[in-house]
PDB file of N, CA, C, O and CB in Angstrom:
ATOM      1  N   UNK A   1       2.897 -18.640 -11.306  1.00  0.00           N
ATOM      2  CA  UNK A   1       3.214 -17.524 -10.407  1.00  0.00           C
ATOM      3  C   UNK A   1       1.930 -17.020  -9.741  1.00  0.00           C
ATOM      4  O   UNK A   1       1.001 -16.583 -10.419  1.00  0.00           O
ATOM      5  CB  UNK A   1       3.918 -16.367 -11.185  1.00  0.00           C
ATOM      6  N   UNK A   2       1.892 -17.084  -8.454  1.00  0.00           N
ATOM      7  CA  UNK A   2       0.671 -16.620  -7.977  1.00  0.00           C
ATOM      8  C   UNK A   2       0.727 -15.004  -7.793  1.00  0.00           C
ATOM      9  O   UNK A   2       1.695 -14.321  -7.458  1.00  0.00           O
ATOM     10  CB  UNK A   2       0.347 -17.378  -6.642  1.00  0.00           C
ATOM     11  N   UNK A   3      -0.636 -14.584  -8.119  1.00  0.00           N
ATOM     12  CA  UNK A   3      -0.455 -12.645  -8.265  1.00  0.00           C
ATOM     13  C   UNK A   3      -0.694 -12.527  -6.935  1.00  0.00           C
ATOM     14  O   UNK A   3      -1.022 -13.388  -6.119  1.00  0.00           O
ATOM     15  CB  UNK A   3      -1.737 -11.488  -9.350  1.00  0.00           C
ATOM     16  N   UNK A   4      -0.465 -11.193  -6.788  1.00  0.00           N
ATOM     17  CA  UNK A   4      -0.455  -9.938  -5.397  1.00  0.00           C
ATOM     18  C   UNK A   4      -1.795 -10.579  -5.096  1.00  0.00           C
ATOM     19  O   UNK A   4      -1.901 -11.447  -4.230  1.00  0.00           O
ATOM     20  CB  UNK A   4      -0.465  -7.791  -5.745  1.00  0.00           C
ATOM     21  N   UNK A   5      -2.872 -10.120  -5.858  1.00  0.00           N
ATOM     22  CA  UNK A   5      -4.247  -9.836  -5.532  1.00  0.00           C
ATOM     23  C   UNK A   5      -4.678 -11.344  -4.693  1.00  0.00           C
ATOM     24  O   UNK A   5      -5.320 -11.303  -3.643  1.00  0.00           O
ATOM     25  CB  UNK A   5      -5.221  -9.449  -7.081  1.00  0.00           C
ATOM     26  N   UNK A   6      -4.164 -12.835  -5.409  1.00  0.00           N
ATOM     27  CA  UNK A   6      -4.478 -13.680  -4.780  1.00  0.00           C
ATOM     28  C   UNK A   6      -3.554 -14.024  -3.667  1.00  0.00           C
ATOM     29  O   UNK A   6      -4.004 -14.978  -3.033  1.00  0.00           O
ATOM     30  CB  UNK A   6      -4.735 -14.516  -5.541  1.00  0.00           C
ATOM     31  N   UNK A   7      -2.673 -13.682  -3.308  1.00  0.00           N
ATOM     32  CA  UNK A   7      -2.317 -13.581  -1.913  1.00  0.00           C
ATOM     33  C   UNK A   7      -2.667 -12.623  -1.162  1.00  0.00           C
ATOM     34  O   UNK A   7      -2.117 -12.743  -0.068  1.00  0.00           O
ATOM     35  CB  UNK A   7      -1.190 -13.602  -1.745  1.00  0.00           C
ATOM     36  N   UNK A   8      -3.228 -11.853  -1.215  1.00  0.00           N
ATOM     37  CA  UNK A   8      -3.840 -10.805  -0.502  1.00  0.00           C
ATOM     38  C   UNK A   8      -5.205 -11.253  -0.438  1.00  0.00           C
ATOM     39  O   UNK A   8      -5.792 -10.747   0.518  1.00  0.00           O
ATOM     40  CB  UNK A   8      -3.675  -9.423  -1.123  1.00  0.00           C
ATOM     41  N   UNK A   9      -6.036 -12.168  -1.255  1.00  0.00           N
ATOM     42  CA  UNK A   9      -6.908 -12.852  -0.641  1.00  0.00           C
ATOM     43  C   UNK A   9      -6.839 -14.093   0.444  1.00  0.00           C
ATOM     44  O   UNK A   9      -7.575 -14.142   1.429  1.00  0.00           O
ATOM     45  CB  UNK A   9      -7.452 -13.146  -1.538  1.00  0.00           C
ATOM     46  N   UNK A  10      -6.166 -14.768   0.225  1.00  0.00           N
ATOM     47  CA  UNK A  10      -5.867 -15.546   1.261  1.00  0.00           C
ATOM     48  C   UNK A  10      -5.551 -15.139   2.514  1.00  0.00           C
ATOM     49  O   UNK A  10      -5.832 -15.649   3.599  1.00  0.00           O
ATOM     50  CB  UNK A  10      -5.054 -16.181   0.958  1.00  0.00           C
ATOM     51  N   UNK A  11      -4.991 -14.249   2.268  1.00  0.00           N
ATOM     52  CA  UNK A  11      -3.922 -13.425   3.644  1.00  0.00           C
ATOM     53  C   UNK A  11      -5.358 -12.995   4.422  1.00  0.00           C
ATOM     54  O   UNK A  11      -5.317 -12.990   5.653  1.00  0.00           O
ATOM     55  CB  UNK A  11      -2.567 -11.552   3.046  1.00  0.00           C
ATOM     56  N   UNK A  12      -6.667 -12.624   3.737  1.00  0.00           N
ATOM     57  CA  UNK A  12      -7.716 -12.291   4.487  1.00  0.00           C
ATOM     58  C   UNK A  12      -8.753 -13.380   4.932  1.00  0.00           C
ATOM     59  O   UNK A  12      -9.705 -13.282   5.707  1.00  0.00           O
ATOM     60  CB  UNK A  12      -8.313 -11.332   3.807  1.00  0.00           C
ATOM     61  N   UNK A  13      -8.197 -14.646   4.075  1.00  0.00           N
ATOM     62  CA  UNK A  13      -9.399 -15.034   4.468  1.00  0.00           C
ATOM     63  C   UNK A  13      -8.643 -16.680   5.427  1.00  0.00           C
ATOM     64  O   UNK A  13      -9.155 -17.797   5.503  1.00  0.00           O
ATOM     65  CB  UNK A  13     -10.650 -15.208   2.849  1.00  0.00           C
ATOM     66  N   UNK A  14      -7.584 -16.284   5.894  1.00  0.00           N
ATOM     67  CA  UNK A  14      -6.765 -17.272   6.785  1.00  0.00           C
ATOM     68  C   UNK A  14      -6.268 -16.515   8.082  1.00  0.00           C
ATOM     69  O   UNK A  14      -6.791 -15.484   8.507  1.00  0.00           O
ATOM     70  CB  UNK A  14      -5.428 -17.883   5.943  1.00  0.00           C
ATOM     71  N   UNK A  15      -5.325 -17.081   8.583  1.00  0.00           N
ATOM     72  CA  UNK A  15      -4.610 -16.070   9.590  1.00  0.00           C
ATOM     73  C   UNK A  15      -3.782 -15.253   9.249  1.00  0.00           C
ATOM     74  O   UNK A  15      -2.591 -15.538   9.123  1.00  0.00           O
ATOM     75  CB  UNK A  15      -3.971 -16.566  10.494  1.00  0.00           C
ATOM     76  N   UNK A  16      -4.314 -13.993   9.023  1.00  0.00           N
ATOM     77  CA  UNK A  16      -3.482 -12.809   8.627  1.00  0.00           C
ATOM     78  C   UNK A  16      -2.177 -12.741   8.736  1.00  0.00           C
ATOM     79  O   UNK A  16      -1.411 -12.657   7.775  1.00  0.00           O
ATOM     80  CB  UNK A  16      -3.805 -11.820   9.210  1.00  0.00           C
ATOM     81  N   UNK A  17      -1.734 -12.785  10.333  1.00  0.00           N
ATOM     82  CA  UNK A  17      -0.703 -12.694  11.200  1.00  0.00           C
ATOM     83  C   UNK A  17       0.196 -13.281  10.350  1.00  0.00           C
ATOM     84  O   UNK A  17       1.096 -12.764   9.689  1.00  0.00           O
ATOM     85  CB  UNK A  17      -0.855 -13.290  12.552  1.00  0.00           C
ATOM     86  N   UNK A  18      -0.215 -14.629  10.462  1.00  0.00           N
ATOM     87  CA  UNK A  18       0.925 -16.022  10.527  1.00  0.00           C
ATOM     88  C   UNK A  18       1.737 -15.759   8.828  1.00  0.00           C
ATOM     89  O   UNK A  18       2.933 -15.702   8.542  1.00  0.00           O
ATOM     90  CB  UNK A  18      -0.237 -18.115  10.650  1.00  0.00           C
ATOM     91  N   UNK A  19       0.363 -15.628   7.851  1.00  0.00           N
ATOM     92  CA  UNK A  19       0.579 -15.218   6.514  1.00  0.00           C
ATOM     93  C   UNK A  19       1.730 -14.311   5.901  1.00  0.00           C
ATOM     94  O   UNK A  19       2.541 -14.413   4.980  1.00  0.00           O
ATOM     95  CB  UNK A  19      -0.480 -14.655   6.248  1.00  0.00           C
ATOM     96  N   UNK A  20       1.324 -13.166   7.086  1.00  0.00           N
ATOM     97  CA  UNK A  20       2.143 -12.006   6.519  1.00  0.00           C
ATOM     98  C   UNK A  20       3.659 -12.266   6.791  1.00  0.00           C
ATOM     99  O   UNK A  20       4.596 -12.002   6.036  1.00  0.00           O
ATOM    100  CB  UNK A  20       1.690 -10.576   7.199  1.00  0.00           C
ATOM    101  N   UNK A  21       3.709 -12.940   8.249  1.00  0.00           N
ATOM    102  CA  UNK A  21       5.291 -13.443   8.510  1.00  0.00           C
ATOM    103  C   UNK A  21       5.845 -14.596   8.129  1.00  0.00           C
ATOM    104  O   UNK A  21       6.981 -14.806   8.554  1.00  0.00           O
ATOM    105  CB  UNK A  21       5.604 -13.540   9.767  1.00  0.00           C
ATOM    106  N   UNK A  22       5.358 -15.393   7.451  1.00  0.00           N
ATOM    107  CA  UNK A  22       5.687 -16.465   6.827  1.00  0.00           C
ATOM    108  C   UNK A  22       6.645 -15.663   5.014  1.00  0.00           C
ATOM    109  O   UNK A  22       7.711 -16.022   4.515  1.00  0.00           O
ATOM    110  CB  UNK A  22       3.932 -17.507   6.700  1.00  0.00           C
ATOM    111  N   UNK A  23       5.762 -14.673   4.584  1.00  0.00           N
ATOM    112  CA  UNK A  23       5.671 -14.610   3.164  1.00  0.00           C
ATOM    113  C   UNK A  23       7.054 -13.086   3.452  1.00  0.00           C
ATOM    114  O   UNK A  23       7.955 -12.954   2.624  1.00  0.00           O
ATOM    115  CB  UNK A  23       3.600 -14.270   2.334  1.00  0.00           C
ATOM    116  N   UNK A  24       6.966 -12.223   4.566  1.00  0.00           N
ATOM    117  CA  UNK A  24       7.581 -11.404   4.764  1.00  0.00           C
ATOM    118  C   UNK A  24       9.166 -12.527   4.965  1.00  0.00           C
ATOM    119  O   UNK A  24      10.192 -12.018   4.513  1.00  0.00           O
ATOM    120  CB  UNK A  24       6.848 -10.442   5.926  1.00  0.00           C
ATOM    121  N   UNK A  25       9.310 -13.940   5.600  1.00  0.00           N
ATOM    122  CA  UNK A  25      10.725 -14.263   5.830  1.00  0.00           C
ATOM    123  C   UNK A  25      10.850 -14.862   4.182  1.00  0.00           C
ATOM    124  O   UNK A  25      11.982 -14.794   3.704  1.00  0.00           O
ATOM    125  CB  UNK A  25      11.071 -15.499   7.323  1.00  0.00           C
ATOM    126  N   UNK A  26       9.815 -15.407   3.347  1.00  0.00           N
ATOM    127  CA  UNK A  26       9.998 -15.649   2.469  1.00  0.00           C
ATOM    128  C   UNK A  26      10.817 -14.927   1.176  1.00  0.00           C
ATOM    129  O   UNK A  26      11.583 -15.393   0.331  1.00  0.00           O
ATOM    130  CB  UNK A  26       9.107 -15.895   2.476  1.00  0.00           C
ATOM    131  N   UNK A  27      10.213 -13.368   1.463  1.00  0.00           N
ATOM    132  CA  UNK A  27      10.673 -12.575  -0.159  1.00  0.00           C
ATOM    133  C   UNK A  27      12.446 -12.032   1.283  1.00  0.00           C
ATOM    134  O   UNK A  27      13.461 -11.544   0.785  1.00  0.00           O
ATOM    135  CB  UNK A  27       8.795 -10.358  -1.186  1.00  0.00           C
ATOM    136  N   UNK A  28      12.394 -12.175   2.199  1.00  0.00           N
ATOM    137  CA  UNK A  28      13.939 -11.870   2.967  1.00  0.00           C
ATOM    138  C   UNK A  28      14.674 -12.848   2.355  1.00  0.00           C
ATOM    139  O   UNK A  28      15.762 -12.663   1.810  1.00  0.00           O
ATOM    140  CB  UNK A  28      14.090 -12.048   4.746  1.00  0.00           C
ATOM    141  N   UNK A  29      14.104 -13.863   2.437  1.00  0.00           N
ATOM    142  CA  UNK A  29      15.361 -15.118   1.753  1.00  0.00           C
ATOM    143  C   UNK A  29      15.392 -14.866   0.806  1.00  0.00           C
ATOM    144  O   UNK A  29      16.535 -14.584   0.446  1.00  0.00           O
ATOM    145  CB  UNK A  29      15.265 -16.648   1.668  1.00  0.00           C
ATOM    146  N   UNK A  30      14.422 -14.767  -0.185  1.00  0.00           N
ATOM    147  CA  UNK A  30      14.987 -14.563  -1.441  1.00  0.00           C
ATOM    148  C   UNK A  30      16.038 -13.708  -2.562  1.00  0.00           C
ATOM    149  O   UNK A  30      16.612 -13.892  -3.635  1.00  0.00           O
ATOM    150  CB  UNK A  30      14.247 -14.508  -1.705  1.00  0.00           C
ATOM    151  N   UNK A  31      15.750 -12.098  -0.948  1.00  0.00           N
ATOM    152  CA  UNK A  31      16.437 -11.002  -1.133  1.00  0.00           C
ATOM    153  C   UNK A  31      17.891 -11.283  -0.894  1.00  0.00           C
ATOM    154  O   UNK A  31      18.844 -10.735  -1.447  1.00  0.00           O
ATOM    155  CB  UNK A  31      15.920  -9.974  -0.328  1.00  0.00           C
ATOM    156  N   UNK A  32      17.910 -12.244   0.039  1.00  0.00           N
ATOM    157  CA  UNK A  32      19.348 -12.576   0.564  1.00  0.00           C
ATOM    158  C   UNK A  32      20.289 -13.295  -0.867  1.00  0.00           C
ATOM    159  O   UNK A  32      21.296 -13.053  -1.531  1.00  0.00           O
ATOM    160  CB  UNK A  32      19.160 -13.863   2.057  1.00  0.00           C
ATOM    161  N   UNK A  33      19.112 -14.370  -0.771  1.00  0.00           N
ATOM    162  CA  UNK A  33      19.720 -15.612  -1.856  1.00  0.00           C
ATOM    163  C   UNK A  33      20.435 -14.705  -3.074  1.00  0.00           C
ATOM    164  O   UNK A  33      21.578 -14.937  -3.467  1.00  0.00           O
ATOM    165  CB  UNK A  33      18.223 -16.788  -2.651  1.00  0.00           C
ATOM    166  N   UNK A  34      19.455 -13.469  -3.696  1.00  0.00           N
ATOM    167  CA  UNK A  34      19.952 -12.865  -4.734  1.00  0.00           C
ATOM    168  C   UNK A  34      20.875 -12.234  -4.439  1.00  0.00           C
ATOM    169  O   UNK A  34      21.469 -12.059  -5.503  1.00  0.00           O
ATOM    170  CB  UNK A  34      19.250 -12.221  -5.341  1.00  0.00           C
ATOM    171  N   UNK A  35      21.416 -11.751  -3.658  1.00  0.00           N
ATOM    172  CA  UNK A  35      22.597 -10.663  -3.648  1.00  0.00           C
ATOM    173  C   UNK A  35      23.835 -10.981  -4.213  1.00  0.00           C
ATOM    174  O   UNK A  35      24.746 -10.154  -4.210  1.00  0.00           O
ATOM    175  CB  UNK A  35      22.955 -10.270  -2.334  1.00  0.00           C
TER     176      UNK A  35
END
């Protein structure tokens, strides 16, 4: 399981942007999948 802290490093030290909306549709699907 990768932690907060190390995605929040990456997220800084790549393209922020792309990161945050990639991982933001990611935990949506997952929110979906669980319902």
């Amino acid at each position: 399981m990768i932690r907060v802290d190390q995605m929040e490093f990456v997220a800084r030290n790549s393209n922020a942007r792309v990161f945050r909306i990639n991982s933001e549709m990611f935990w949506s699907t997952l929110q979906r999948d669980s319902e």
